[in-house]
PANUSE-817386 format. One line per field, with one value per residue: residue number from 1; residue in one letter; x, y, z negated of N, C-alpha, C, O in turn. Coordinates in pm, whole numbers, m for minus. Atoms other than C-alpha are relative to their C-alpha. Example, Ala and Ser with C-alpha at 12.3 -4.5 7.8 and 13.67 -1.06 7.14 Angstrom:
k: (1,2);
r: (A,S);
n.u: (89,m82);
n.v: (m119,m119);
n.w: (0,6);
ca.u: (1230,1367);
ca.v: (m450,m106);
ca.w: (m780,m714);
c.u: (90,m77);
c.v: (120,109);
c.w: (0,m73);
o.u: (194,m26);
o.v: (118,220);
o.w: (m66,m90);
END
This chain:
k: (1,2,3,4,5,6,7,8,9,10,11,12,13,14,15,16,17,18,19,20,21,22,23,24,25,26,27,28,29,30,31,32,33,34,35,36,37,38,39,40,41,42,43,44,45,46,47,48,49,50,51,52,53,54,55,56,57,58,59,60,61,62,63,64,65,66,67,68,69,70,71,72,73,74,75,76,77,78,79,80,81,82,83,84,85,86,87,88,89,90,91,92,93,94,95,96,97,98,99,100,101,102,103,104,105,106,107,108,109,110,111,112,113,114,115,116,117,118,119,120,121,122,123,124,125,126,127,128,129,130,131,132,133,134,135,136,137,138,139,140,141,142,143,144,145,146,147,148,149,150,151,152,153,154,155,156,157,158,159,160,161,162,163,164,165,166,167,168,169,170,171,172,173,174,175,176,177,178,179,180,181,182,183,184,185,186,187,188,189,190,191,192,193,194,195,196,197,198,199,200,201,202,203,204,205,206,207,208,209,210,211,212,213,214,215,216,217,218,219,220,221,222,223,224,225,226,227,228,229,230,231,232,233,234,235,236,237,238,239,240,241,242,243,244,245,246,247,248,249,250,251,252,253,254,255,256,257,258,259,260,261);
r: (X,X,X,X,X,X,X,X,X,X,X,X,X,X,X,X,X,X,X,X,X,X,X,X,X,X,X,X,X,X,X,X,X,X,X,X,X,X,X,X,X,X,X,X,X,X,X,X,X,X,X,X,X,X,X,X,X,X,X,X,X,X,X,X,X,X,X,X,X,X,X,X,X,X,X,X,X,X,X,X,X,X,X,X,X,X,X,X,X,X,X,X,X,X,X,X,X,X,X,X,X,X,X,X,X,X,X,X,X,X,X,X,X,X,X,X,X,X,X,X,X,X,X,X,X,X,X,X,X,X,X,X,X,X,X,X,X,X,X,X,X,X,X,X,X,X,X,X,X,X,X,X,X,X,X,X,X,X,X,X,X,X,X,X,X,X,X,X,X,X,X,X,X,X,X,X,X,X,X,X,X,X,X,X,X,X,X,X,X,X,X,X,X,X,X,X,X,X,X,X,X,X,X,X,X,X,X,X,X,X,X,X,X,X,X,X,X,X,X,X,X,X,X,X,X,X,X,X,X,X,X,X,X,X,X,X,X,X,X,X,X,X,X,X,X,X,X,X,X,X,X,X,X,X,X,X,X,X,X,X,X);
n.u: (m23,m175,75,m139,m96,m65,m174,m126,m143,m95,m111,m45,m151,37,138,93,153,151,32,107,124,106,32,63,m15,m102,41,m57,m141,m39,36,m11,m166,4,38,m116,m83,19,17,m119,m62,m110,72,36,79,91,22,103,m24,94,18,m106,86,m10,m48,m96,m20,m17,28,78,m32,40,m26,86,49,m23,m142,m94,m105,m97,m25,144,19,m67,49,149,m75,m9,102,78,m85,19,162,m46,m142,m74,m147,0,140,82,137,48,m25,68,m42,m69,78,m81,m33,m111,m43,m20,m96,m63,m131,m19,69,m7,53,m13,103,m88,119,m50,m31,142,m14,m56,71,m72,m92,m37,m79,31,m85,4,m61,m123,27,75,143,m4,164,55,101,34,174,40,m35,m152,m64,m117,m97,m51,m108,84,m63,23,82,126,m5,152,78,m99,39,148,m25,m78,134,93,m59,m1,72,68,120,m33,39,m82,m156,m154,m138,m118,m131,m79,m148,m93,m113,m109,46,180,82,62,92,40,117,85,68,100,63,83,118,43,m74,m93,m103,m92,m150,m5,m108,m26,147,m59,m20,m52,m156,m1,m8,m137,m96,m18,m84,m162,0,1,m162,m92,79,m75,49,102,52,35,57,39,29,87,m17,39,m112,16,m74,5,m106,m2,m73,25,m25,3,m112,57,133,105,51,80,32,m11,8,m40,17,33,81,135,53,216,21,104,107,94,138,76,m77);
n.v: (127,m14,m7,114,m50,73,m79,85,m62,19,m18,m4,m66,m93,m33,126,m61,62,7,40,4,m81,m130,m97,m149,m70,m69,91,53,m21,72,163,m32,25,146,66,m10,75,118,40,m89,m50,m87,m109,m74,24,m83,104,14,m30,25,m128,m99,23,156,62,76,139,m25,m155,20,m92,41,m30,m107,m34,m49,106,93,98,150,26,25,139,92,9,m21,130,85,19,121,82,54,37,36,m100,m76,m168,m48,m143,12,m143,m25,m171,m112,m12,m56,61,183,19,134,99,179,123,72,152,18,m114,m78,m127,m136,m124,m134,m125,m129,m129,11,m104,m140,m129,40,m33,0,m64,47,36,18,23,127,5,116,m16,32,50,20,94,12,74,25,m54,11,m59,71,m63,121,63,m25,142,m47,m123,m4,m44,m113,m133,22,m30,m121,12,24,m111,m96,m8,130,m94,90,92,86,80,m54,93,m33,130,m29,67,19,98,119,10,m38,m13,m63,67,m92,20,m60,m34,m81,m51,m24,m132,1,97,m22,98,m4,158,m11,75,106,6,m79,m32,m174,m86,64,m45,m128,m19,13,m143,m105,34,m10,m146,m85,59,16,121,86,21,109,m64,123,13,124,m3,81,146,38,16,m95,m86,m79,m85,m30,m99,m37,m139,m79,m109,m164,91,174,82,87,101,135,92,107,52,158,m24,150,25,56,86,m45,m3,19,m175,m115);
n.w: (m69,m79,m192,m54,m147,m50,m40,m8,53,m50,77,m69,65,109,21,7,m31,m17,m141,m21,m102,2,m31,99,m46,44,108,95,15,97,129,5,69,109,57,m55,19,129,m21,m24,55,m90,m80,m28,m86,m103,m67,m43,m105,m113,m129,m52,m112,m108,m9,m18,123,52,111,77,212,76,97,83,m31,m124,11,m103,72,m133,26,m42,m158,m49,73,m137,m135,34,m15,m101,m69,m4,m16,m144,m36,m57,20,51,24,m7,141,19,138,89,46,m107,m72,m108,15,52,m51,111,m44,113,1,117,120,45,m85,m7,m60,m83,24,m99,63,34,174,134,m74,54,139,56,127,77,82,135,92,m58,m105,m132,m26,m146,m4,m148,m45,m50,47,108,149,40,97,81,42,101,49,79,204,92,86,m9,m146,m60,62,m75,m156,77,16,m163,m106,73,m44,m73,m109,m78,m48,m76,67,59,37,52,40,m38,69,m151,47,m107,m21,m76,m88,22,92,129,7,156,m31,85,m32,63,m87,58,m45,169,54,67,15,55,m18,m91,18,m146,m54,m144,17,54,m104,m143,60,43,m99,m37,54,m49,m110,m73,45,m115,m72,m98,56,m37,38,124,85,68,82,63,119,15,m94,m153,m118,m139,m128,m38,m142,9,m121,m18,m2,120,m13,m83,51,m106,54,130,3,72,4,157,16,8,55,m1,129,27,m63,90,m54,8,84);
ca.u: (m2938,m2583,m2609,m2448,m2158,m1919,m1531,m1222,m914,m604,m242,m72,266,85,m196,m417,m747,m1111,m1247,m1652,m1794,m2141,m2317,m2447,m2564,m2306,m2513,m2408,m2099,m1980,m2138,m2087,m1669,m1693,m1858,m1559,m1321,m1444,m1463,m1100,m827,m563,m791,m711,m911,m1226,m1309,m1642,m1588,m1870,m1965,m1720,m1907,m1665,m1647,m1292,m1269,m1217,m1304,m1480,m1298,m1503,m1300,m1467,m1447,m1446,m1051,m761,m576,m319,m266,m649,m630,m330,m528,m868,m613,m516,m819,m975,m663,m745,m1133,m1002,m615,m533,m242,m346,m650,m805,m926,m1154,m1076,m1267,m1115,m920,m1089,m878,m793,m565,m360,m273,25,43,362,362,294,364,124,234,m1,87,m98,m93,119,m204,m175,56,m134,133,414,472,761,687,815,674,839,1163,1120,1124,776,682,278,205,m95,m212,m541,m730,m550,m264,27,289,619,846,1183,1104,1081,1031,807,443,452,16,m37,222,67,m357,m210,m35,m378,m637,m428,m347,m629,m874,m1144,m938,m1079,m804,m466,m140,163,459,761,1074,1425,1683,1877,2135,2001,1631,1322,1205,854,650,281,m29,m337,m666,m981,m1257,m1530,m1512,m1328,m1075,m705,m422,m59,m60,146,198,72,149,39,214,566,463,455,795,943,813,980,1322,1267,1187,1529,1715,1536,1821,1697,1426,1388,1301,1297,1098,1048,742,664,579,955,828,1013,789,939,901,943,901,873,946,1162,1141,874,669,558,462,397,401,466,482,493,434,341,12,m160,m553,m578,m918,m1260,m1531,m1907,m2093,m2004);
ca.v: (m326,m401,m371,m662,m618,m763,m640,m748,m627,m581,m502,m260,m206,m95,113,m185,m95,m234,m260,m261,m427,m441,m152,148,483,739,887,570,530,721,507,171,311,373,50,m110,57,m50,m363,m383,m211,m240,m110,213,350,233,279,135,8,155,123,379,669,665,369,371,302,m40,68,368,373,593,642,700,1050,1156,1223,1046,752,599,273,222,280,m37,m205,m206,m232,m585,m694,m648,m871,m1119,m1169,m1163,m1218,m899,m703,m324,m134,229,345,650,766,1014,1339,1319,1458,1201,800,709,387,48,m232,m548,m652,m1015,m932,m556,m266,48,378,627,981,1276,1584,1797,1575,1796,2148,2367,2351,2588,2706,2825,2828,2681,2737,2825,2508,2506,2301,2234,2255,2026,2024,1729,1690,1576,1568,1801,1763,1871,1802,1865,1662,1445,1480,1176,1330,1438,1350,1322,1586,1849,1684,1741,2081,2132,1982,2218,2514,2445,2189,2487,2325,2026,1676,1515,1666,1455,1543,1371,1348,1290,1175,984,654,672,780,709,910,774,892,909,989,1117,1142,1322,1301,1536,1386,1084,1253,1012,1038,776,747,555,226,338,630,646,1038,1139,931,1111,1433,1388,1264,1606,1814,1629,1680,2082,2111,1883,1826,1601,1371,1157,839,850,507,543,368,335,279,m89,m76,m154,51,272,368,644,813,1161,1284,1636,1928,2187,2441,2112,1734,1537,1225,1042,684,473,124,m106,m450,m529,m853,m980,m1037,m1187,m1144,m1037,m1102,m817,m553);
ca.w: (m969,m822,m396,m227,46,209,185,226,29,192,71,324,167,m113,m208,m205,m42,16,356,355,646,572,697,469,517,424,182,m37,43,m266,m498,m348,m372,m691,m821,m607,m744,m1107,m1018,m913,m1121,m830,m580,m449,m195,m15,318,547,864,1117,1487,1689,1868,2100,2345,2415,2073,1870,1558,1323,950,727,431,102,104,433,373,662,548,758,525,572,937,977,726,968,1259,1087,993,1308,1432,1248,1361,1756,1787,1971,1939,1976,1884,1932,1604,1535,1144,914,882,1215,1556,1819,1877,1722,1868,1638,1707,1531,1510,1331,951,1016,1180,1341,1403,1668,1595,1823,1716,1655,1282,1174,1138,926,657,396,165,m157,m521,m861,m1156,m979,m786,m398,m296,34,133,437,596,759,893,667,378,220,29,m213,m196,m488,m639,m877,m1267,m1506,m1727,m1729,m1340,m1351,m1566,m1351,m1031,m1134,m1205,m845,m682,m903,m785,m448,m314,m183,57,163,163,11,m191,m298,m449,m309,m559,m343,m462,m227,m163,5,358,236,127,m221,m269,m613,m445,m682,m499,m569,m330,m336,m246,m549,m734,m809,m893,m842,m886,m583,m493,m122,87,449,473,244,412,721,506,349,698,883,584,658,1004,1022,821,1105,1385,1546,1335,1431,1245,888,607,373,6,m149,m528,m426,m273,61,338,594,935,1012,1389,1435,1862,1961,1867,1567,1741,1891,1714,2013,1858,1500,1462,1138,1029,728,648,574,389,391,m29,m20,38,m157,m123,m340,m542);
c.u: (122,m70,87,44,52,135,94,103,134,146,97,127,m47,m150,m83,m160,m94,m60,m154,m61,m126,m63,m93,5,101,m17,m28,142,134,m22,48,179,27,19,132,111,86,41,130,114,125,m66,17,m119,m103,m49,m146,15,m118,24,37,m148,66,40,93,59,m41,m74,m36,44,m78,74,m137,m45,14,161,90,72,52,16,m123,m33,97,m83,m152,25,23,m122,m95,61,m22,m101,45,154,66,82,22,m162,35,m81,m36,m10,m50,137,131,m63,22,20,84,61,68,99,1,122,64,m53,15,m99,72,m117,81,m122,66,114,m51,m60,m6,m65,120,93,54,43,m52,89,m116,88,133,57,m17,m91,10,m173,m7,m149,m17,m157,m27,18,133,83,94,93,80,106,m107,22,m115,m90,m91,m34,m169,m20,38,m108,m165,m7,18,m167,m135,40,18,m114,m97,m122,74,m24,76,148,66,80,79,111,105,117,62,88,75,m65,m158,m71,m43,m136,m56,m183,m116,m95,m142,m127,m100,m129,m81,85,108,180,106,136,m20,157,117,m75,69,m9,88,153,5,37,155,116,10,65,109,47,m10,161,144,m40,61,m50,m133,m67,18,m43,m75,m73,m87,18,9,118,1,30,m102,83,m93,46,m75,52,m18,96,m89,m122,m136,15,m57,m103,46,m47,45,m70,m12,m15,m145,m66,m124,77,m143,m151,m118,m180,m157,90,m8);
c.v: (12,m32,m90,57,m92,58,m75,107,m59,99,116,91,17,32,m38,65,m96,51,m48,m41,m38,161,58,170,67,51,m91,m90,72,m97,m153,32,m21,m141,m117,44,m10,m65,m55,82,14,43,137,120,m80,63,m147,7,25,m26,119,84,57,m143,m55,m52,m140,0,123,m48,93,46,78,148,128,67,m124,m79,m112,m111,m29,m7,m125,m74,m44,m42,m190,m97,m36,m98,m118,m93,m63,m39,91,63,169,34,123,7,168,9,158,100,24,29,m130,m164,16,m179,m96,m92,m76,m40,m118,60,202,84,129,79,103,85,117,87,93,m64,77,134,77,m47,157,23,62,m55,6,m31,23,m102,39,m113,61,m22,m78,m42,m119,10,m106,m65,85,m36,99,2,63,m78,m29,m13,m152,12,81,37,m2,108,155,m42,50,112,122,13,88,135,m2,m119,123,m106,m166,m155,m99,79,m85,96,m126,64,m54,m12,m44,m127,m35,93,8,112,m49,107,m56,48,m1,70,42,m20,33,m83,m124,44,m108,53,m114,68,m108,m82,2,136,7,136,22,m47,82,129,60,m4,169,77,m12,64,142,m14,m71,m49,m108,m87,m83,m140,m19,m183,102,m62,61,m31,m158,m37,m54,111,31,54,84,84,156,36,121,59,93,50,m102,m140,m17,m84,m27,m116,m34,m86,m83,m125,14,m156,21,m65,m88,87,m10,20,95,57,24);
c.w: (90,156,45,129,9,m13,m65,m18,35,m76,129,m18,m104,m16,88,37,66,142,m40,176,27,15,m92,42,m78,m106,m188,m4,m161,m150,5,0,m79,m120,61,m44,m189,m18,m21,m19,86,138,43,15,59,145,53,196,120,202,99,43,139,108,91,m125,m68,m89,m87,m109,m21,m120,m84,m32,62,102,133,m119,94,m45,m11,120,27,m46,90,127,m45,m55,126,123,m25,44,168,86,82,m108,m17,m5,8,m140,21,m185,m73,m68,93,142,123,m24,m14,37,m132,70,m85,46,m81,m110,m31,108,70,55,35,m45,44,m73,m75,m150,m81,15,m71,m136,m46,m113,m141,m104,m155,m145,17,80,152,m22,117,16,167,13,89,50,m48,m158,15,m86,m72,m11,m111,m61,m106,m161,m47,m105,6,153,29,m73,95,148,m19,m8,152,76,m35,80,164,133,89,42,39,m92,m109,m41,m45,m3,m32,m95,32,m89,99,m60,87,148,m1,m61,m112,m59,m144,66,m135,99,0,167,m36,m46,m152,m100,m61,23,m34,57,84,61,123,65,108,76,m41,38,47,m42,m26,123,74,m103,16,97,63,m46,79,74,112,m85,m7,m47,m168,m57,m126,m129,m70,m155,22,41,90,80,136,79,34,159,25,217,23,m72,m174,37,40,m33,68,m32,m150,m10,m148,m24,m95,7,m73,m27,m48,m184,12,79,m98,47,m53,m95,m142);
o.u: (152,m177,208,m15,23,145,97,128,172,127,166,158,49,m248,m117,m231,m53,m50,m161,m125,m157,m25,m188,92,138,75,m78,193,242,41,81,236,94,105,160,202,196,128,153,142,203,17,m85,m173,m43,m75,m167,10,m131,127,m50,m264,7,119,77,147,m150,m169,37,m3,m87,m22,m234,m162,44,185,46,106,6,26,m106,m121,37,m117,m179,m64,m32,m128,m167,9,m15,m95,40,166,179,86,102,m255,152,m176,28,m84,m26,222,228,m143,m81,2,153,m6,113,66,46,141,169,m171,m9,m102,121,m189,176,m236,178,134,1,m148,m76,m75,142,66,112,m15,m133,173,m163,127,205,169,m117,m75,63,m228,1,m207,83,m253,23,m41,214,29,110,109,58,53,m218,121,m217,m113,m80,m81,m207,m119,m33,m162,m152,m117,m39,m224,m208,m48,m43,m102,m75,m176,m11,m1,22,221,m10,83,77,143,100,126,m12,144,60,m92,m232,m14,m127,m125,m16,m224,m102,m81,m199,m78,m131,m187,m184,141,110,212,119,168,m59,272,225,m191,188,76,173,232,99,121,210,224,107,137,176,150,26,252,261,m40,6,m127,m215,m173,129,m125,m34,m177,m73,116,75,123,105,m36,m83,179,m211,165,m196,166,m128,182,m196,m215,m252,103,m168,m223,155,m167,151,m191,2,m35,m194,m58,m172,173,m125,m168,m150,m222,m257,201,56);
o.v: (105,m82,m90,129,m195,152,m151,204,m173,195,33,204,47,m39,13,135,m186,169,m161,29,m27,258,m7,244,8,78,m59,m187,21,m110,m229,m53,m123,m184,m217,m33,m5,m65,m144,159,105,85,200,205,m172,183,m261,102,m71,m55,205,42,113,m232,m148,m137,m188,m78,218,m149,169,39,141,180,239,117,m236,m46,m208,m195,m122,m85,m201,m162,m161,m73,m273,m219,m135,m147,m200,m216,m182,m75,60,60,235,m32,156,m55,259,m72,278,75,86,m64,m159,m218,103,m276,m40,m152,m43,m82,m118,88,262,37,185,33,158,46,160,44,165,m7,115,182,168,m134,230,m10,151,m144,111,m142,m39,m94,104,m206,163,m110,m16,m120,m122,44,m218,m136,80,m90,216,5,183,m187,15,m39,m208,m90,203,144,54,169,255,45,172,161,226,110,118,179,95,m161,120,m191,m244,m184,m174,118,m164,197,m225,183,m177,67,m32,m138,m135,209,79,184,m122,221,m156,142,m91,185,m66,m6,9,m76,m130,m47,m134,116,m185,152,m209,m38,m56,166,39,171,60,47,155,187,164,56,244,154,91,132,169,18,m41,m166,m170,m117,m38,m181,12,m256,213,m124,176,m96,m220,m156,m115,214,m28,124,57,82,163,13,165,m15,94,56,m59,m201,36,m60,21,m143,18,m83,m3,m169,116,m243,114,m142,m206,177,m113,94,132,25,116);
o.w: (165,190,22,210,m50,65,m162,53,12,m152,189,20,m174,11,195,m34,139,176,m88,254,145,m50,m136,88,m180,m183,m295,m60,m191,m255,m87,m69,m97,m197,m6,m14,m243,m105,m102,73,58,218,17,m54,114,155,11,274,196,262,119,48,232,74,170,m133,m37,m82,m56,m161,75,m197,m42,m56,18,212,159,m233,155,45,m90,158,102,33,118,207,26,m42,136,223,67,41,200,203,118,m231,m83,43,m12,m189,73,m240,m62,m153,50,133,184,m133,40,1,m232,172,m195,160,m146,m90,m136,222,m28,143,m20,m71,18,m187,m161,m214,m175,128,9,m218,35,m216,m111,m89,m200,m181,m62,131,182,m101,160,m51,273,m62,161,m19,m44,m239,107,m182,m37,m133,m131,m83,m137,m230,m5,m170,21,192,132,m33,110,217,m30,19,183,127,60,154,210,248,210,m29,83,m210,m190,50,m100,67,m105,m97,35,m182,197,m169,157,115,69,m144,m59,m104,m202,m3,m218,139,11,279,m153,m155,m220,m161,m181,123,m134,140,25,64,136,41,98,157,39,37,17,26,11,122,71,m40,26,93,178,31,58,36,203,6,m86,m1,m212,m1,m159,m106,m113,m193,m62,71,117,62,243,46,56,189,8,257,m8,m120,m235,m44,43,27,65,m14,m179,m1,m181,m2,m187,120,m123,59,m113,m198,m14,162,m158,136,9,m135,m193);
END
């Protein structure tokens, strides 16, 4: 028997994601994902919007499996704009320890997130390839230039090999435009097992901006183009040895609203 909900799919730059706010224990939040993500073949990611535990906080995202996702945190940050008409929010987000702050800015969000994000970046080499491993909490990535061929099968490969315990792996495939990052994201999460060449990922931006940023550290403001060719900003605070802060920004659009699953 199908379980009825409530969620509302939002667009935020991109990888298009489902917002449950009906409440469900956690121990069905894998399934009612799933069935949502059936349902809806541009659907990303699901996440379920819970009742904070702390109460300087606005808002509790859950995502689906238990992995961070920064275009899920604007996307909760904008829906929760639209119910009351404020301007900033406090969110608390699975697979992050800290509040994390929200701006609306007309049709675009930004999220500030401590320093203590980033946990570690390292070099390595595949295939004669430099790759770059960034850690994030809550989710790692890959970075690696970008090849035109056999980009999920090489990436699946990448995330098998280097995912270990972590809730969530991506492999970012990076090229340039002119002064821009041009990202190619592919990403895997543990917990539903699912795998997408994704339309947008705001991690994995943040990922590609810190690798810019160890290798020139005067450098502190970072575009970034998505597959969906929507441009993340990027803002990187602090020095090589010390990431203060991380700020980026996006647009962000309510698609609709759905009544079960």
């Amino acid at each position: 028997m199908k379980e009825q909900s409530l969620y509302h799919i939002l667009w935020p730059g991109g990888n298009t994601t489902a917002l449950v706010t009906k409440k469900f224990p956690r121990n069905k939040h894998v399934k009612i994902a799933k069935q949502i993500l059936n349902k809806h073949e541009n659907v990303e990611q699901v996440g379920f919007l819970e009742k904070p535990k702390n109460s300087k906080a606005d808002i509790h995202l859950q995502m689906m499996g238990g992995e961070f996702c920064g275009n899920a945190a604007r996307a909760a940050a904008f829906l929760e704009a639209m119910k009351n008409n404020k301007k900033s929010f406090k969110l608390e987000v699975s697979g992050f320890p800290e509040i994390l702050d929200a701006t609306i800015i007309g049709s675009r969000v930004a999220l500030t997130l401590p320093g203590s994000f980033f946990i570690k970046m390292e070099n390595k080499k595949e295939q004669s390839q430099e790759i770059q491993i960034v850690d994030l909490m809550g989710i790692r990535f890959i970075l690696k230039k970008f090849i035109k061929q056999n980009a999920i099968s090489e990436a699946k490969k990448l995330i098998k090999k280097y995912k270990n315990e972590c809730p969530a792996v991506g492999v970012i495939y990076l090229s340039k435009k002119g002064n821009k990052i041009v990202i190619d994201p592919v990403v895997w999460v543990k917990k539903t097992d699912t795998c997408y060449n994704e339309t947008a990922c705001g991690s994995g931006s943040i990922a590609a901006a810190i690798a810019e940023f160890k290798l020139d550290p005067t450098k502190k403001s970072f575009s970034v183009i998505q597959p969906s060719k929507v441009i993340y900003a990027v803002t990187i605070i602090g020095n090589k040895n010390k990431i203060n802060k991380i700020k980026f920004q996006g647009p962000v659009k309510h698609l609709g609203l759905c009544t079960e699953v």
